[in-house]
TIVO-2410 file (N, C-alpha, C; in nm, 3 decimals):
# residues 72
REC num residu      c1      c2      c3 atome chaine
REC   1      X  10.435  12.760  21.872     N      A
REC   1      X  10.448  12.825  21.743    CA      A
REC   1      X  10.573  12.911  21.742     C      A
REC   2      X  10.644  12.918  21.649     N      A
REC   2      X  10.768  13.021  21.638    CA      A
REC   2      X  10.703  13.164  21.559     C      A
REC   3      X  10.797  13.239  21.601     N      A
REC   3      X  10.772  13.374  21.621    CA      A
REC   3      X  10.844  13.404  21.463     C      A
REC   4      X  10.756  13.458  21.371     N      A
REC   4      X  10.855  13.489  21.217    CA      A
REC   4      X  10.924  13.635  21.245     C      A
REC   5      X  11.022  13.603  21.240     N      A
REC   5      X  11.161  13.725  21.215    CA      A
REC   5      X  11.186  13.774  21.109     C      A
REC   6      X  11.264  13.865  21.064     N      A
REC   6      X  11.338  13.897  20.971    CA      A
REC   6      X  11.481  13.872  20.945     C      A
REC   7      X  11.545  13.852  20.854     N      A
REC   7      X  11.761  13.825  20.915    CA      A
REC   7      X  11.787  13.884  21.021     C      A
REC   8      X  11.752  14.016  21.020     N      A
REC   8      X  11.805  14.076  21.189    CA      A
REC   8      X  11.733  14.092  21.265     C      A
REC   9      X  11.653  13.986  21.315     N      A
REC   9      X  11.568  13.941  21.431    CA      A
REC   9      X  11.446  13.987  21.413     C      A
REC  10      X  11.415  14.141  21.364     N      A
REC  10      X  11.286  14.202  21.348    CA      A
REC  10      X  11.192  14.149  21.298     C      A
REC  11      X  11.051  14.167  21.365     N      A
REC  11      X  10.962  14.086  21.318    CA      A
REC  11      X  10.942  14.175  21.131     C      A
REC  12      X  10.885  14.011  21.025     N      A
REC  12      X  10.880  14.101  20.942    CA      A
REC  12      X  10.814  14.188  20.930     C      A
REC  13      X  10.748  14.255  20.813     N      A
REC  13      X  10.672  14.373  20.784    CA      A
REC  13      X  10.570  14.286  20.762     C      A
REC  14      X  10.458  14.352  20.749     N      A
REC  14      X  10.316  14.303  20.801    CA      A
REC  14      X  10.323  14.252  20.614     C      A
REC  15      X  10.359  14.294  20.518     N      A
REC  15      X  10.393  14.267  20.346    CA      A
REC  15      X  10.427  14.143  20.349     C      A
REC  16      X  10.561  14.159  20.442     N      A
REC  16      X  10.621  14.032  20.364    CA      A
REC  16      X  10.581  13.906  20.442     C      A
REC  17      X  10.493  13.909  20.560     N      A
REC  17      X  10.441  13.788  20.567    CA      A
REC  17      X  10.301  13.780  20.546     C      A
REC  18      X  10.239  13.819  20.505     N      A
REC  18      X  10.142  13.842  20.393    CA      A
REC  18      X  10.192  13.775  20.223     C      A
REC  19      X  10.282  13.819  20.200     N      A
REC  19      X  10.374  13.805  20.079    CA      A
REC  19      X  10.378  13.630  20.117     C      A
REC  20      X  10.396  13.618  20.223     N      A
REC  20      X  10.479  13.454  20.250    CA      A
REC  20      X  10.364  13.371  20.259     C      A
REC  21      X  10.254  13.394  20.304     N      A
REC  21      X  10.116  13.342  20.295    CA      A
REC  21      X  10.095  13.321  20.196     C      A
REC  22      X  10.035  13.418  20.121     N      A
REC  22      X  10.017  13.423  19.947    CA      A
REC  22      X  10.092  13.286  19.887     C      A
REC  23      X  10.230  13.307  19.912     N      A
REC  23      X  10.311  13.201  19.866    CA      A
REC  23      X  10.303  13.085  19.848     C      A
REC  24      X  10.307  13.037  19.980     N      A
REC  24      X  10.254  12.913  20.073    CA      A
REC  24      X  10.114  12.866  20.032     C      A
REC  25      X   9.997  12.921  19.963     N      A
REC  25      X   9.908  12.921  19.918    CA      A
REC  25      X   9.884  12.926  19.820     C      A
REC  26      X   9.966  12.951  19.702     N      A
REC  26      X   9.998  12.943  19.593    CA      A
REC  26      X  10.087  12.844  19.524     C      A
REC  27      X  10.156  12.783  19.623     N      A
REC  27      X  10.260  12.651  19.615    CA      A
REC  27      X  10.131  12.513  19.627     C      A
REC  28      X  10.076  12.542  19.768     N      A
REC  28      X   9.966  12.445  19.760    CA      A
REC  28      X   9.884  12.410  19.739     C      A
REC  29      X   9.789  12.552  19.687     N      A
REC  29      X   9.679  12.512  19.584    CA      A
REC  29      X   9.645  12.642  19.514     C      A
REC  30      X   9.718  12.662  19.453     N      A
REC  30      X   9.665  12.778  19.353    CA      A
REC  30      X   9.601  12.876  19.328     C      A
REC  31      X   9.612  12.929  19.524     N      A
REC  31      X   9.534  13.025  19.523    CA      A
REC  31      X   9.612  13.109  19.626     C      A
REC  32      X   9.550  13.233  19.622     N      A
REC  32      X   9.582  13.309  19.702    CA      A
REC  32      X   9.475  13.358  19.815     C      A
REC  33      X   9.558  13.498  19.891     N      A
REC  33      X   9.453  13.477  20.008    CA      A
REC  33      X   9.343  13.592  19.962     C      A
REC  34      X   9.375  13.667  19.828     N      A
REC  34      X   9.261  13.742  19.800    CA      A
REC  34      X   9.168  13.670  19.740     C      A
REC  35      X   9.212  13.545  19.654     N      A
REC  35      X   9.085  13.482  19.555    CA      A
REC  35      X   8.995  13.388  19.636     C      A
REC  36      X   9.028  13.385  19.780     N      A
REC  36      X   8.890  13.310  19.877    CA      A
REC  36      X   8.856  13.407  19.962     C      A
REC  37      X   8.890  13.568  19.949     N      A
REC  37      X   8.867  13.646  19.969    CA      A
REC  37      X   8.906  13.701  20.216     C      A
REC  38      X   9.017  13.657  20.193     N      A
REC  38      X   9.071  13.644  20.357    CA      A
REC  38      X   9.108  13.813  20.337     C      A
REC  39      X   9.080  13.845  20.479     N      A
REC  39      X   9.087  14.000  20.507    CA      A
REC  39      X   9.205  14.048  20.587     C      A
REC  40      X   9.303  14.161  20.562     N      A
REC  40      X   9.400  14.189  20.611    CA      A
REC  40      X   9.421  14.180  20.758     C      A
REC  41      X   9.311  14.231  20.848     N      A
REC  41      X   9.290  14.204  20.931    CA      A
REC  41      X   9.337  14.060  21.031     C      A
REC  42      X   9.261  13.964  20.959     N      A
REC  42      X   9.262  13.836  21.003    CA      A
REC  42      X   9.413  13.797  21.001     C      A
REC  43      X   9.507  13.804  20.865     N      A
REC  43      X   9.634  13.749  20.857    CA      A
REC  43      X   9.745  13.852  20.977     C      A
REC  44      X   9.652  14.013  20.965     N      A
REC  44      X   9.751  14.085  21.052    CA      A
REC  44      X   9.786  14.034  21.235     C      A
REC  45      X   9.640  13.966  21.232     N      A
REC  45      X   9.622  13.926  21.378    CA      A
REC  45      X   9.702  13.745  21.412     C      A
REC  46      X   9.696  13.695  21.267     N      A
REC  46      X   9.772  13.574  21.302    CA      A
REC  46      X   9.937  13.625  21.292     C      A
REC  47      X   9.993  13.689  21.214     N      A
REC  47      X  10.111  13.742  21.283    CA      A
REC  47      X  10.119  13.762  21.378     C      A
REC  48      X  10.034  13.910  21.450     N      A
REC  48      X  10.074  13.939  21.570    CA      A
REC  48      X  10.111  13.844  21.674     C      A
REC  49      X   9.953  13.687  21.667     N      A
REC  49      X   9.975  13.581  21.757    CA      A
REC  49      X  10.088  13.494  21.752     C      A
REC  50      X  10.192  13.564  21.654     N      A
REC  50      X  10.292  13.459  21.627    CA      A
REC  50      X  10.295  13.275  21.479     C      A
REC  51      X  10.177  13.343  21.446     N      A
REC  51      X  10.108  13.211  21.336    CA      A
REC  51      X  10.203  13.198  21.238     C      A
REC  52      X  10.306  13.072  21.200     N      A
REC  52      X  10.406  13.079  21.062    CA      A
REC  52      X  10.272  13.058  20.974     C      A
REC  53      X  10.314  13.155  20.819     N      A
REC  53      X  10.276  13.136  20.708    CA      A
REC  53      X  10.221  13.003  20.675     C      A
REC  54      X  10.301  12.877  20.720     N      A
REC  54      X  10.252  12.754  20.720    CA      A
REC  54      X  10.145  12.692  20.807     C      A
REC  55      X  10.156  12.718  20.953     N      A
REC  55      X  10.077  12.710  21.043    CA      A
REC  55      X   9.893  12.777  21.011     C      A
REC  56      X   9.961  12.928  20.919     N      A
REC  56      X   9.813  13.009  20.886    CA      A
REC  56      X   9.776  12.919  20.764     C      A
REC  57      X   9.799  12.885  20.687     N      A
REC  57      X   9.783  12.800  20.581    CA      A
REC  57      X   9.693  12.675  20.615     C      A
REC  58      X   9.767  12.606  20.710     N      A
REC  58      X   9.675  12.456  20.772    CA      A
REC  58      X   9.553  12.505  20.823     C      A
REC  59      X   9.541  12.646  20.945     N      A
REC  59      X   9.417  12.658  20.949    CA      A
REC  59      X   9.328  12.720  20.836     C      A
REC  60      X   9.365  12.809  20.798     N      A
REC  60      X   9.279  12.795  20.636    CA      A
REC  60      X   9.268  12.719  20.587     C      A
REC  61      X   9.337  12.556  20.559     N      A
REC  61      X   9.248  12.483  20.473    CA      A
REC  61      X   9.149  12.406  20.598     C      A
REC  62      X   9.171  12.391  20.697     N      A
REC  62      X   9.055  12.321  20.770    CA      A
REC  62      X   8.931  12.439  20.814     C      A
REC  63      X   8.944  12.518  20.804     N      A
REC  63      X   8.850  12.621  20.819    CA      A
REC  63      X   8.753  12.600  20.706     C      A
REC  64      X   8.823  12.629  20.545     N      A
REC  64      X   8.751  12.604  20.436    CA      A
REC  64      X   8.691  12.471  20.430     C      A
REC  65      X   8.800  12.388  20.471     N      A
REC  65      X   8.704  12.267  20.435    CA      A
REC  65      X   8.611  12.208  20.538     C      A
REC  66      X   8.570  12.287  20.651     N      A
REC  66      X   8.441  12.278  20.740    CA      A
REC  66      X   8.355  12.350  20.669     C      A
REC  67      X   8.393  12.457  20.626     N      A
REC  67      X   8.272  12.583  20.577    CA      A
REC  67      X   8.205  12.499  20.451     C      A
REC  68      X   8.283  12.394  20.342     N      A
REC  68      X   8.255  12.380  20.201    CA      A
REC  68      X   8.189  12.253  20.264     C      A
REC  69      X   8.257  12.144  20.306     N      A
REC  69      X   8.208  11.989  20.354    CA      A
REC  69      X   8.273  11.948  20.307     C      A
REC  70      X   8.378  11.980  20.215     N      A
REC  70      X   8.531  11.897  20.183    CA      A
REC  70      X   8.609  11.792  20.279     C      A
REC  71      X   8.703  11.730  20.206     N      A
REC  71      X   8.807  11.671  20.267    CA      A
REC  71      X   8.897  11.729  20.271     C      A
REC  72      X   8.978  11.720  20.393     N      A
REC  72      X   9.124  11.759  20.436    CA      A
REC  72      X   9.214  11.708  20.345     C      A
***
């Protein structure tokens, strides 16, 4: 997994990849991470582990779609 930076190397602010999640989740299905109700916590800890916005995204939809009985 790559490590999300900022332009000058710094990791971003805990916002703006939060902000980039949201995004990424809003590009792909029209939601965000408050309206399936994901807790700051959880996204703060996939940063810390290094998780891209995209990477947190894939496991949220296979997470949801074990929890619902959906398809991938």
């Amino acid at each position: 997994m790559q490590k999300i930076i900022g332009q000058d190397h710094d990791p971003l602010p805990f916002i703006d990849y939060w902000d980039a999640v949201d995004s990424a989740m809003l590009e792909v299905a029209g939601i965000d991470t408050n309206d399936i109700g994901i807790e700051p916590d959880l996204i703060a800890d996939a940063q810390e582990a290094g998780v891209t916005p995209a990477e947190f995204l894939r496991w949220i939809g296979i997470t949801q779609t074990v929890r619902t009985g959906g398809s991938v």
